[in-house]
C-alpha positions in Angstrom: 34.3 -3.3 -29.6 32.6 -3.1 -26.2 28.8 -2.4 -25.9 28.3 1.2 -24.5 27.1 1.4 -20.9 23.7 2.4 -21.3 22.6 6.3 -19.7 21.0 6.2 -16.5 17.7 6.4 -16.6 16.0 9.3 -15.0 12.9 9.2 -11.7 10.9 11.5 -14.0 10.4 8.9 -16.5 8.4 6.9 -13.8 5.5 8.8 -14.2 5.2 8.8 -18.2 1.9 6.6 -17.8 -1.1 6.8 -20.3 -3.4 4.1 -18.4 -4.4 3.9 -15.1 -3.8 0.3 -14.3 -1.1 -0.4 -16.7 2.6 1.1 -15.1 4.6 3.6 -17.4 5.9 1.2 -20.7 9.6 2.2 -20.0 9.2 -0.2 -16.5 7.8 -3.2 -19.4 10.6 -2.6 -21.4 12.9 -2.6 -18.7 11.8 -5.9 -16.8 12.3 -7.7 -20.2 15.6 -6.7 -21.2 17.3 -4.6 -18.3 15.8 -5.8 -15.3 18.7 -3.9 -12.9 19.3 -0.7 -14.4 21.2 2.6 -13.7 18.5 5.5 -12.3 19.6 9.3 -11.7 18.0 10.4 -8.4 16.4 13.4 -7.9 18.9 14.6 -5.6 21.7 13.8 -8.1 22.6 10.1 -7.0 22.9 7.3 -9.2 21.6 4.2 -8.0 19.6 1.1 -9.3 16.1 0.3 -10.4 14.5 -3.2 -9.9 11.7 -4.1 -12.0 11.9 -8.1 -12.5 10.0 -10.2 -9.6 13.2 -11.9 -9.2 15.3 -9.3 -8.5 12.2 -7.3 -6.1 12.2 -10.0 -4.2 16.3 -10.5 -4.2 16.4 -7.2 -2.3 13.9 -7.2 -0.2 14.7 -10.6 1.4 18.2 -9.5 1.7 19.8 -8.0 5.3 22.5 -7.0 2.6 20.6 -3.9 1.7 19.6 -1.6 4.6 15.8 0.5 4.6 17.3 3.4 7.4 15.8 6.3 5.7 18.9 8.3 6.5 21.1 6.1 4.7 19.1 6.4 1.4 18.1 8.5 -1.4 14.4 8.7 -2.2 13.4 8.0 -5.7 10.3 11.0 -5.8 9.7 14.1 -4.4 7.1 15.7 -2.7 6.2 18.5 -5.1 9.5 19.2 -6.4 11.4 19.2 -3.0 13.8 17.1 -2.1 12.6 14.6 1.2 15.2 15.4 3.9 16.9 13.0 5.7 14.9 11.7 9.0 16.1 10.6 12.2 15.5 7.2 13.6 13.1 7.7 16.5 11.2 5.2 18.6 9.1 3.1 17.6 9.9 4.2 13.8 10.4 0.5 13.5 9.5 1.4 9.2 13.1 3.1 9.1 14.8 0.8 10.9 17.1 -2.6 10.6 16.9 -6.0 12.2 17.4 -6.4 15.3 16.2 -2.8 16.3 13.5 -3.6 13.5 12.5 -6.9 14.8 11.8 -5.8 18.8 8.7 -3.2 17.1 7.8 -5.3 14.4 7.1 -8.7 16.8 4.8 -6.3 18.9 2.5 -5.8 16.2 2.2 -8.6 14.1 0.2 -11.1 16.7 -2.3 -8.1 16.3 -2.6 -8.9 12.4 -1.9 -12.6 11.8 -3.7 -14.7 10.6 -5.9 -15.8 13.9 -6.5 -12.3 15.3 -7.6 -10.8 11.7 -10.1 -14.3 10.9 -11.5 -12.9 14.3 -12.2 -9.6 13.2 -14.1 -11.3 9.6 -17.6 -11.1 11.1 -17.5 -7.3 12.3 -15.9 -6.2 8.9 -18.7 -7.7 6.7 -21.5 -5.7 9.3 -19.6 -2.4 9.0 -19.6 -3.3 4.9 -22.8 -4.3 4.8 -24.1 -1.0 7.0 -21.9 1.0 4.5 -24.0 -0.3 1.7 -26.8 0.8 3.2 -25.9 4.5 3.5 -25.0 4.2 -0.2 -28.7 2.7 -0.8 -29.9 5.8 1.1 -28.0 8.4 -0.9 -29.6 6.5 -4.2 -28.1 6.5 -7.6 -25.5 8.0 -9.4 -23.3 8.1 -6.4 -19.7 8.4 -5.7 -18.3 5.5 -3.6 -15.2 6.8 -2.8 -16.7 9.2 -0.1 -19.8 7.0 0.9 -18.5 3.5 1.1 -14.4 3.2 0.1 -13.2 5.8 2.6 -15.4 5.5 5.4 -15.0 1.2 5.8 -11.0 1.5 5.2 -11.2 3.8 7.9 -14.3 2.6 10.3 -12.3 -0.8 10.3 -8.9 0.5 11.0 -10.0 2.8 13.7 -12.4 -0.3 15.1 -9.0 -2.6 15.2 -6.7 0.1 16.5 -8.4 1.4 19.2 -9.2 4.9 17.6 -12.4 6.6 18.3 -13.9 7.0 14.9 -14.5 10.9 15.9 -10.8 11.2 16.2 -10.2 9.0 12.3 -10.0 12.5 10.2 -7.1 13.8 11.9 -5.4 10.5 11.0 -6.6 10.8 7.6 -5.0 13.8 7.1 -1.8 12.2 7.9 -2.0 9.5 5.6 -4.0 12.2 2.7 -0.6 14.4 2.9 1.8 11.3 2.9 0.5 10.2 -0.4 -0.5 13.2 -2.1 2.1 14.6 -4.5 0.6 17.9 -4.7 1.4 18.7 -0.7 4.3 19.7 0.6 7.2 18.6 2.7 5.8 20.8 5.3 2.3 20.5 5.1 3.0 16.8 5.5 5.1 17.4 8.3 2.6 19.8 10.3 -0.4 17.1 9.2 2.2 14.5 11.3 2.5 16.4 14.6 -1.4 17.1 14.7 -1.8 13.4 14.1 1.2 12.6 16.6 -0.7 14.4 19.4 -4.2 12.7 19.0 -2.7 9.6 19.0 -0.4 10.3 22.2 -3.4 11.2 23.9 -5.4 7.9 23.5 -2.2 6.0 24.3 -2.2 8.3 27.9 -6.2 7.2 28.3 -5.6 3.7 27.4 -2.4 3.4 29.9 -5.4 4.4 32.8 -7.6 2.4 30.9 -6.6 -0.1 28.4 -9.0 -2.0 26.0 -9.3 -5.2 24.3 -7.4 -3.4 21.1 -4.1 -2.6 19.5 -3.7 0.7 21.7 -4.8 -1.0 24.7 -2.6 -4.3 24.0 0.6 -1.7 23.7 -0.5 0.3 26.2 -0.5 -2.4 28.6 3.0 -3.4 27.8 5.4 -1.5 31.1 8.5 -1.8 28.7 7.1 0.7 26.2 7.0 4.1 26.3 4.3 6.5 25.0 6.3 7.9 22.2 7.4 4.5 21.1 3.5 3.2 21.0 2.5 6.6 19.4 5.2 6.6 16.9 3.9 2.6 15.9 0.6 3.7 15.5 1.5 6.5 13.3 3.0 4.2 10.8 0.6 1.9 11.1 -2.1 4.0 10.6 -0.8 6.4 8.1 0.3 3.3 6.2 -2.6 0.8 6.9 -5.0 3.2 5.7 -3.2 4.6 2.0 -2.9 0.8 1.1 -6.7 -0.4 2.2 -7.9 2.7 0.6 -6.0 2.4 -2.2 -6.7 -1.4 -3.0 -10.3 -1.2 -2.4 -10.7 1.7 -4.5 -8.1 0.5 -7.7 -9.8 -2.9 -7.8 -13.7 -1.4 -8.1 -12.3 0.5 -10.9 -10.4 -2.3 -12.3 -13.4 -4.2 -11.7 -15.9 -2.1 -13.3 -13.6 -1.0 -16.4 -13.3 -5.1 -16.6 -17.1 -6.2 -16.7 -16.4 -9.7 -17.2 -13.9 -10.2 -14.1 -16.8 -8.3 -12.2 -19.2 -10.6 -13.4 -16.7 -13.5 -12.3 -16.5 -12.3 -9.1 -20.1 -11.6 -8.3 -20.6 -15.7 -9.4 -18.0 -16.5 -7.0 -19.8 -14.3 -3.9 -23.0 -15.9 -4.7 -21.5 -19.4 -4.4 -19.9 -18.5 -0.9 -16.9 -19.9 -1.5 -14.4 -17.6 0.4 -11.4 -19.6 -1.0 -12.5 -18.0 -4.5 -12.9 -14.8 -3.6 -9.4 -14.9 -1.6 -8.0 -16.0 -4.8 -9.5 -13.5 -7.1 -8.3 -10.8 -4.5 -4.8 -11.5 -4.6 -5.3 -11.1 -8.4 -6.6 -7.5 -8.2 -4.0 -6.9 -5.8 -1.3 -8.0 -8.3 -2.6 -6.6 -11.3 -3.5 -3.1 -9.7 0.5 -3.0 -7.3 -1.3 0.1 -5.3 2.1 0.7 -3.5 4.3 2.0 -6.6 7.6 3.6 -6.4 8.1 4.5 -3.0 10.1 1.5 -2.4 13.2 1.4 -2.1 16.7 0.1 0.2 20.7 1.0 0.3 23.0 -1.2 -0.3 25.3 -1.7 3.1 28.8 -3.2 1.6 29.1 -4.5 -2.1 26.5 -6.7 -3.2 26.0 -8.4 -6.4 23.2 -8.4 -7.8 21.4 -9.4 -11.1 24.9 -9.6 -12.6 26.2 -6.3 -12.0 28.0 -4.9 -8.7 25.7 -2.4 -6.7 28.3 -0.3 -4.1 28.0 0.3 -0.4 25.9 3.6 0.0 24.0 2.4 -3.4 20.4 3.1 -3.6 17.7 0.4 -5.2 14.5 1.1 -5.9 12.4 -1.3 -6.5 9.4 -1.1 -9.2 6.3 -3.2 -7.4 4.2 -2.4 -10.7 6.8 -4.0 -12.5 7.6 -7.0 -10.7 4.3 -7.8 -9.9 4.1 -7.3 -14.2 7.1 -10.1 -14.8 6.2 -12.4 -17.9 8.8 -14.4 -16.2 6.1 -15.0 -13.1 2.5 -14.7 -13.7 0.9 -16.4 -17.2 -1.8 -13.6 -17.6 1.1 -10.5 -17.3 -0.7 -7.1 -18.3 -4.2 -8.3 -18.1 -6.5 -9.1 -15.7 -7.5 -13.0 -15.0 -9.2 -13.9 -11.8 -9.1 -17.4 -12.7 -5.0 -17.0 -12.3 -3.0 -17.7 -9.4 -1.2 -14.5 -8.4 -0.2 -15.2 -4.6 3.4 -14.9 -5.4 2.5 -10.8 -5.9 4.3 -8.6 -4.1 1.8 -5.9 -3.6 2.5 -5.5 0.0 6.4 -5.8 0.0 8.8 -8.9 0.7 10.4 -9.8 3.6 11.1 -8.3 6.8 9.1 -5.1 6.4 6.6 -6.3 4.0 3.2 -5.3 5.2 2.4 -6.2 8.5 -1.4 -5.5 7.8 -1.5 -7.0 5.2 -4.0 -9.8 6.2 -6.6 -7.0 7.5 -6.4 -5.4 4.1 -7.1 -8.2 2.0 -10.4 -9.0 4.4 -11.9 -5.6 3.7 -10.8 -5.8 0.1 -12.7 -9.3 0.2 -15.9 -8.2 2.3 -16.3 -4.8 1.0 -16.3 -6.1 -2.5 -18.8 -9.1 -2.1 -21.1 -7.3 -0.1 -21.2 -4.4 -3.0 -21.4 -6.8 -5.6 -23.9 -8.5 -4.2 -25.8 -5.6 -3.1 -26.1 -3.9 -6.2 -26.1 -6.4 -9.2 -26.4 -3.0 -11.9 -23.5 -1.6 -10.6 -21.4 0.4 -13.4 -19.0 3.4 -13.8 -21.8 6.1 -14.2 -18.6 8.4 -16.9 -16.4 6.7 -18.9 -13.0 5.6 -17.5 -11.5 8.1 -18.6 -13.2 10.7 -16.9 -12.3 9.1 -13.3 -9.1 11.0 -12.1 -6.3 8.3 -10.4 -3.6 9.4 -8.6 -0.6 7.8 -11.1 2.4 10.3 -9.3 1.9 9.2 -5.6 3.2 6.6 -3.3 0.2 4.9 -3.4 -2.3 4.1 -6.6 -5.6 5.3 -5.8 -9.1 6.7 -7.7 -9.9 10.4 -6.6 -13.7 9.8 -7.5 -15.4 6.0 -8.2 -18.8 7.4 -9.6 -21.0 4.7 -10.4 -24.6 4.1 -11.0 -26.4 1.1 -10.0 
């Protein structure tokens, strides 16, 4: 007798979570003994889901699958409704394929490698450190999520963009509705076009007058047009600022729920050693996987893959939770060990369109968490953890409060 072909699985089950770091137990089942499985799609589609590290990175590296939103079907929805399909436009270099992909995407990353974000190192620690202050002022219990999480991820950003600071809750707004499950489609969309013109503006001020920063640098640049630099800055600002947010604020919770990894890190920052605080970032980074399901690509022609034969027009989603969760890949699988080596994570994608801020998002994540560990040696989570809501149906894992006492 032949085995049965196993039911697809259904989206909703994604979100069937109980813990706030650990991802829903169908996606641990699933990398051990179904790595590549059938998924229903909320618009009726069956496609794939990816959970092993092998596979996550398989498709991700590949020019086999394609990440055009049009040509896909998206694994959530934004409060029951279906995401429509959305035009390429210029400089929406997210939504599109090499070589169209590669033009945009060349532009931007000499602004985050590895040279240009070591230069920024010295101003991020003095806008952490003058964010520590201001929570020193407000005294204790405090939440940090308002007085020192939000306002660095954003003070930063804004500071290596170009954008007044004035200007930063606009932008918020953008990234706030593109990662909260409980707006709409069309409050998201509305929340775009405000941010869309504040941003076209400053590209129009910076074309007159162009500054040593990511605006200006574009600006500057006769082969671009406004829309295409304006439509670049939306991503990477709606984008940049979920995933800085969102790390910073999942590993202080990770850390405080974890008292003895905290108390390994704050050893480390007191020794200086910046190679072991790098090290014990990429661990929070794997073991929190802040981007979660919104992942996904199509497969172009026929493509085998983990065995099985995915068809042209396919959808994969990838689970990032999952991979980065592979007993196959990291010793220390479901827990957290700073004294692990995790840089083969993929919290920040794979390939072509993985995160090209990443770099600047691991320095904040590194300064903003020495200087507040060093800064307040009694910090603590001021309610249990249970009490701390987490955003566990979004794009992007993040704490809604971090109340702490110190």
């Amino acid at each position: 007798m032949t085995e049965a072909t196993p039911e697809p699985i259904s989206y909703l089950r994604h979100w069937d979570r109980t813990e706030p770091f650990d991802p829903p137990a169908v996606l641990g089942e699933l990398v051990r003994t179904r790595p590549l499985a059938r998924m229903e799609y909320p618009d009726g589609h069956v496609g794939w889901l990816a959970t092993s590290h092998e596979l996550a990175r398989e498709v991700l590296g590949s020019q086999a699958f394609s990440h055009r939103f049009h040509t896909t079907h998206a694994p959530v929805t934004k409060k029951g409704e279906l995401f429509p399909s959305v035009p390429i436009v210029p400089g929406g270099f997210i939504h599109m394929d090499p070589p169209e992909h590669t033009r945009y995407r060349t532009l931007l990353s000499g602004e985050f490698s590895a040279r240009a974000t070591a230069a920024h190192a010295p101003r991020v620690a003095e806008l952490a450190a003058a964010q520590l202050a201001r929570v020193r002022e407000h005294g204790s219990p405090v939440d940090l999520l308002p007085t020192y999480v939000r306002p660095l991820s954003l003070r930063v950003l804004c500071e290596v963009l170009g954008v007044p600071f004035t200007g930063s809750p606009v932008l918020s707004a953008l990234s706030d509705s593109a990662t909260d499950d409980e707006v709409g489609i069309e409050a998201e969309r509305e929340a775009g076009t405000r941010a869309y013109h504040h941003l076209l503006d400053l590209v129009g001020k910076a074309r007159v007058e162009p500054g040593e920063n990511v605006i200006g640098r574009l600006a500057a640049d006769p082969d671009l047009t406004d829309r295409e630099i304006t439509n670049m800055l939306l991503i990477v600002f709606a984008a940049g600022f979920a995933s800085c947010e969102g790390a910073l604020a999942s590993s202080l919770l990770a850390l405080l729920h974890h008292r003895d990894q905290l108390d390994q890190l704050r050893t480390a920052a007191r020794s200086g050693g910046a190679d072991g605080i790098e090290k014990m970032v990429e661990e929070l980074l794997r073991y929190t996987s802040v981007n979660q399901f919104q992942i996904f690509r199509t497969a172009l022609s026929d493509v085998e893959l983990g065995g099985e034969l995915v068809r042209a027009g396919e959808t994969v989603t990838v689970a990032l939770p999952a991979a980065n969760r592979d007993p196959a890949k990291f010793g220390c699988p479901d827990g957290l060990d700073l004294s692990q080596d995790a840089s083969a994570h993929l919290a920040f994608g794979y390939g072509v369109h993985a995160c090209v801020g990443q770099r600047l998002a691991r320095l904040v994540l590194a300064e903003g968490l020495t200087a507040l560990v060093l800064g307040l040696p009694e910090l603590a989570l001021d309610v249990p953890l249970q009490e701390v809501p987490v955003r566990l149906k979004t794009p992007v894992l993040s704490a809604l409060r971090l109340p702490v006492r110190y």
